[in-house]
C-alpha positions in Angstrom: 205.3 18.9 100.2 205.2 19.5 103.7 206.1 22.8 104.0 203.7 23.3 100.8 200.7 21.7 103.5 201.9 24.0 106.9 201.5 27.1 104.7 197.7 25.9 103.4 196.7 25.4 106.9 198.4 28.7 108.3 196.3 30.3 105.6 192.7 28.2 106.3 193.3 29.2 110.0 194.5 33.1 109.2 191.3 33.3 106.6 188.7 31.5 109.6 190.2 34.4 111.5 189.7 37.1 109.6 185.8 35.7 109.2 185.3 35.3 112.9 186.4 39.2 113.2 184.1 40.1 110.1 180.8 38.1 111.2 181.2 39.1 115.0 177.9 40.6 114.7 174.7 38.2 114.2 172.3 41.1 114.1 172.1 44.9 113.7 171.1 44.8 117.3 174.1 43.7 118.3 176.0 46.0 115.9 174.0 49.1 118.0 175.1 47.9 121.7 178.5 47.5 120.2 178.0 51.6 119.0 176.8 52.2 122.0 179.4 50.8 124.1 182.1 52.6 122.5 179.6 56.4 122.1 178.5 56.2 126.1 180.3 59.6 126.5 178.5 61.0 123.9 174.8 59.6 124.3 174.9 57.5 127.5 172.1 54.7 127.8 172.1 54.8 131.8 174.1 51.2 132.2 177.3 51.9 133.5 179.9 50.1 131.6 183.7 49.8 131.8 186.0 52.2 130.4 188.9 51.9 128.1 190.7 54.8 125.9 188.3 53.6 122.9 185.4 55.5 124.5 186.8 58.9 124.3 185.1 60.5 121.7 187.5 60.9 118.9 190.6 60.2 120.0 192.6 57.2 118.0 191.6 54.4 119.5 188.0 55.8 119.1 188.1 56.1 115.4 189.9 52.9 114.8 187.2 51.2 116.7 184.3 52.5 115.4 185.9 52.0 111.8 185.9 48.3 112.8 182.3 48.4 113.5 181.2 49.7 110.5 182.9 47.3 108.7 182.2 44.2 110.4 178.3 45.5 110.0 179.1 45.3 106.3 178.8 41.7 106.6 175.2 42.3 107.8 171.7 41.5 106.0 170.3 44.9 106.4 167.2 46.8 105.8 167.4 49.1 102.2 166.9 52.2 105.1 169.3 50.8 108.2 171.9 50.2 104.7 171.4 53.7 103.9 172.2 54.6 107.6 175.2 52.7 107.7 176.8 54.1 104.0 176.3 57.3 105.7 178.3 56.9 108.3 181.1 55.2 106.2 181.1 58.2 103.8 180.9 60.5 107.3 184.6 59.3 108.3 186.3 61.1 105.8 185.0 64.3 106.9 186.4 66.4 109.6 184.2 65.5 112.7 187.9 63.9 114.1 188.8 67.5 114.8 185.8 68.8 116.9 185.9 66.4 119.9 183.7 67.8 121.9 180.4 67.5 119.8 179.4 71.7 121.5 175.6 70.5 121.8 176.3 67.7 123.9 177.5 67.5 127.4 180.6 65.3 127.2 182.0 66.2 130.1 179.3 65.6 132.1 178.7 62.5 131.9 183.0 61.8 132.0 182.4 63.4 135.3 179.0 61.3 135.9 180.9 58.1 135.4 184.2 59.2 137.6 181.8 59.3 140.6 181.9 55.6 140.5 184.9 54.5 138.6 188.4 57.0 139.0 189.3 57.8 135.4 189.9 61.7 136.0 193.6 61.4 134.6 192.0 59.7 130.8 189.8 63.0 131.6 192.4 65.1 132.2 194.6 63.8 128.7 191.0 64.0 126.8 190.5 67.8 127.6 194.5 68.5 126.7 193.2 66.3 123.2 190.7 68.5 122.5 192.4 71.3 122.7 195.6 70.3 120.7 192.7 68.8 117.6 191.6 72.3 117.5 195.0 74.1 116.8 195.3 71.3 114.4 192.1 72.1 113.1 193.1 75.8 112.4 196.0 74.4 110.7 194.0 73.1 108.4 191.6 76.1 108.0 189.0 74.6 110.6 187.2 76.4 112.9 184.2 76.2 115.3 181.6 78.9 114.3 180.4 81.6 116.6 177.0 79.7 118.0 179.3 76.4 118.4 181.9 78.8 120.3 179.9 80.0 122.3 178.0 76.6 123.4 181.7 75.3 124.3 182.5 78.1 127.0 178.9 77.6 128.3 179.7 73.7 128.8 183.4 74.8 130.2 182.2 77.7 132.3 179.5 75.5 133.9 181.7 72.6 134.7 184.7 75.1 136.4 181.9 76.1 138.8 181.5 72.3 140.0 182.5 72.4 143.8 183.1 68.7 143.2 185.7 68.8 140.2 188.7 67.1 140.7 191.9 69.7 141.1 193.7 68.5 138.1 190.6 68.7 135.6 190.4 72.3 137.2 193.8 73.3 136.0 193.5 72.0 133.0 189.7 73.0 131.9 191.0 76.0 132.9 193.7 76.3 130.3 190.9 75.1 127.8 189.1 77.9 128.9 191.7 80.3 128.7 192.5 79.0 125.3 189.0 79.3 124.0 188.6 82.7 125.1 191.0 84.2 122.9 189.3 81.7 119.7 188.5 83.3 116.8 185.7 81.5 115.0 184.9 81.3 112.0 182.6 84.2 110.1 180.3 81.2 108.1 178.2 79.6 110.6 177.5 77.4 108.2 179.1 73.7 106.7 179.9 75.8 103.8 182.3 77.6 105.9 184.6 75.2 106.5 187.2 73.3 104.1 185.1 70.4 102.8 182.2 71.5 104.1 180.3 71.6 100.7 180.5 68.0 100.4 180.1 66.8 104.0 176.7 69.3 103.6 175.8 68.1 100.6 176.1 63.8 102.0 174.1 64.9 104.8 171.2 66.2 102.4 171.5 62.8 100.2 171.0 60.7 103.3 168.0 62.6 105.3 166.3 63.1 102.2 166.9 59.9 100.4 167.8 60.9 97.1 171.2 62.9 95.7 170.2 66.3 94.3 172.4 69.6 94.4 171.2 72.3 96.9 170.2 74.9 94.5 167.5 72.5 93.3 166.8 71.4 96.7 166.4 75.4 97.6 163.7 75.7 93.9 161.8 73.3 94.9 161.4 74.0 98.7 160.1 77.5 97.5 157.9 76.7 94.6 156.1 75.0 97.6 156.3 77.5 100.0 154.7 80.6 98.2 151.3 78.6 98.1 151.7 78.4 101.9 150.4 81.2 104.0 152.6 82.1 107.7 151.8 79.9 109.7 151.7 79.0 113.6 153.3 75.5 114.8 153.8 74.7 118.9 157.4 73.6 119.3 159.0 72.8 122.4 161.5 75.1 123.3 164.1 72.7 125.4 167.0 73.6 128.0 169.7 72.2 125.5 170.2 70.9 121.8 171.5 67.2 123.1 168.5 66.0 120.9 167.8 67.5 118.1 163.8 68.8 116.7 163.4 66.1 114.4 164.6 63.5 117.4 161.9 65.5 119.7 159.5 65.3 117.3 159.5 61.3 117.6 160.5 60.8 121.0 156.9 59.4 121.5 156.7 56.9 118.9 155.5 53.7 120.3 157.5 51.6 117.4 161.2 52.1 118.0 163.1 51.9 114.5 166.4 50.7 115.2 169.5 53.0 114.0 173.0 53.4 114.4 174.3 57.2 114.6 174.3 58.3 117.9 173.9 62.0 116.8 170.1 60.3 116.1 169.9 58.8 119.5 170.4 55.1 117.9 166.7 56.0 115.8 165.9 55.4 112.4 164.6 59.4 112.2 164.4 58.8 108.2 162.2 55.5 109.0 159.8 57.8 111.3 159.8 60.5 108.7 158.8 58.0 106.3 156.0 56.7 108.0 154.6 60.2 109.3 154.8 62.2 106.4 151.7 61.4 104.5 149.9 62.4 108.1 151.6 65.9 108.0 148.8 68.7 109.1 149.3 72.2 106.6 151.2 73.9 109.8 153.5 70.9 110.2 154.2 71.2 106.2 155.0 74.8 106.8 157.3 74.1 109.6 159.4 71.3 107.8 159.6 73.5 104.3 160.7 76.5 106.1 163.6 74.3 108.0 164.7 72.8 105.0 164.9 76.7 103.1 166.2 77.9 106.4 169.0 74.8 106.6 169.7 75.7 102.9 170.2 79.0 103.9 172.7 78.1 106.1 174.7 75.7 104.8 174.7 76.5 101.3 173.9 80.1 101.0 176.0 81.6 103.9 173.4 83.3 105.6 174.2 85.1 108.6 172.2 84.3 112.6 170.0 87.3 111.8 169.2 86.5 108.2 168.2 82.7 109.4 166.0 84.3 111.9 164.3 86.9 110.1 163.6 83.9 107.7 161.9 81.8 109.6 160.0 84.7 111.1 158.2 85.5 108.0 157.4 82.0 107.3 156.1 80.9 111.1 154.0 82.7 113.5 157.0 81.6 116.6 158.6 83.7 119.7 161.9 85.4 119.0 163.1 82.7 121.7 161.6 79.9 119.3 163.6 81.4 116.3 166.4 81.2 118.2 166.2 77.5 119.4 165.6 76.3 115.5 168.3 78.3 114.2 171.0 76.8 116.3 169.1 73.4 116.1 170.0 73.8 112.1 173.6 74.9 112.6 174.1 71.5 115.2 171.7 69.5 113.3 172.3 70.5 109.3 170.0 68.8 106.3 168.2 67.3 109.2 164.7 68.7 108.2 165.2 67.3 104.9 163.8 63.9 106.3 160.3 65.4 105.0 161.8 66.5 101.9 160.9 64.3 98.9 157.1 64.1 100.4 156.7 67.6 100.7 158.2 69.2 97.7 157.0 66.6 95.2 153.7 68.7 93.0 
């Protein structure tokens, strides 16, 4: 009887445990500081915060504690759209993100080195860089490889940080094996998520998400141009920025004075599906031109194979824009894919 008692309380305490752990969050506020805590490498929020081996973007302890997060927000009473938001990052950690540590369009490195001004960590640095080069010979393993545009925005990032008078000599040694090693990469010939293995479905849980509903991209690709041949070429002003760290749709709402809380730090911790939402029905003709020719552009891409130069010459018959413009949208699409599609069931519904 006793021993029958001890083992009903060991159990009460273990389960009052294992709710404390799953209800550590009282609000999806505190759910995003938590996500941003552990992503301040990858989208710092300007307050510096102590550093563990969790914050390096990828590795282990990374992924186990954002999978932690995402499940304790389960418990959460969530808005139908910050729900959607949080599914989608779920259904994101099967997908092979784990092997491309060093997101190319944001500078990672950076803002290590931004932080190691104040607070030594140059040797977690120095084992991070050595990571990230040992996840992508695992990656080619398993037939994973960076594209030409993401390539070729890694060296940049390398290149630029070798220069630094102030980098420490060990980082130099070894960015300079990275360097070495990336110089004799061969990417891949697809630039787009079609390209890689499992990169049909991680495209096609993208589109589901931005767009809100789950249709295959051929249909998408029917009904984006059944809308586009009533459109004439049109001319939209878009700012042409000094790096992809936030994508066109982010820039697009960077004004908004109502801040929709979100959770993916590739969305800068903004609900850009919530200010799609709200903006859509406001859309001007040229603004409806530029979002449709994304979104057949993006399917382009990422469905269809297309090549840089076919992307370009795309959006080139479908928007008056500067070579240099065509340029910034096309690699915006490649870092940012299904993106666009935050305008999609507004815009291609007759």
């Amino acid at each position: 009887m006793i021993k029958h008692l001890i083992w009903i309380c060991f159990l009460a305490l273990f389960l009052s445990a294992c709710g404390d752990t799953n209800n550590q969050y009282q609000s999806k506020e505190q759910a995003q500081q938590a996500l941003q805590t552990l992503n301040q490498f990858l989208r710092p929020t300007g307050e510096i915060k102590p550093v563990n081996e969790q914050q390096f973007p990828f590795s282990d302890a990374y992924l186990k504690e954002r999978h932690s997060i995402y499940q304790a927000m389960q418990t959460l009473e969530l808005t139908p759209v910050a729900q959607r938001t949080l599914d989608y990052l779920i259904i994101a950690e099967r997908f092979p993100q784990r092997y491309f540590t060093w997101p190319v369009y944001i500078p990672v490195l950076d803002n290590m080195l931004a932080y190691n001004q104040q607070h030594d960590i140059t040797a977690n640095i120095n084992n991070w860089l050595s990571f990230t080069q040992q996840q992508l010979i695992l990656a080619k393993e398993s037939k994973l490889r960076l594209n030409s545009i993401e390539l070729n925005a890694l060296q940049a990032q390398v290149t630029k940080n070798l220069a630094r008078v102030d980098l420490p000599e060990n980082l130099k040694h070894t960015l300079t094996e990275f360097n070495d090693y990336l110089a004799l990469y061969a990417p891949r010939g697809s630039v787009g998520l079609h390209g890689i293995s499992n990169g049909g479905s991680w495209y096609q849980s993208k589109l589901n998400y931005f767009s809100g509903v789950t249709k295959a991209p051929i249909n998408w690709l029917v009904a984006v141009q059944s809308q586009l041949k009533e459109m004439q070429q049109e001319a939209y002003s878009i700012h042409v920025a000094v790096d992809h760290r936030y994508s066109v749709l982010a820039q697009r709402f960077a004004l908004s004075n109502k801040k929709l809380v979100g959770f993916d730090w590739a969305q800068d911790y903004q609900s850009l599906i919530g200010y799609a939402g709200q903006a859509a029905t406001g859309l001007s003709n040229e603004e409806r031109t530029f979002w449709l020719a994304m979104m057949e552009t993006d399917l382009g891409i990422h469905y269809h194979a297309w090549t840089v130069q076919q992307a370009k010459v795309n959006l080139l018959k479908r928007l008056k824009m500067t070579p240099q413009q065509v340029d910034y949208l096309v690699a915006d699409i490649i870092f940012y894919p299904a993106q666009s599609f935050a305008f999609a069931t507004l815009l291609t519904t007759s």
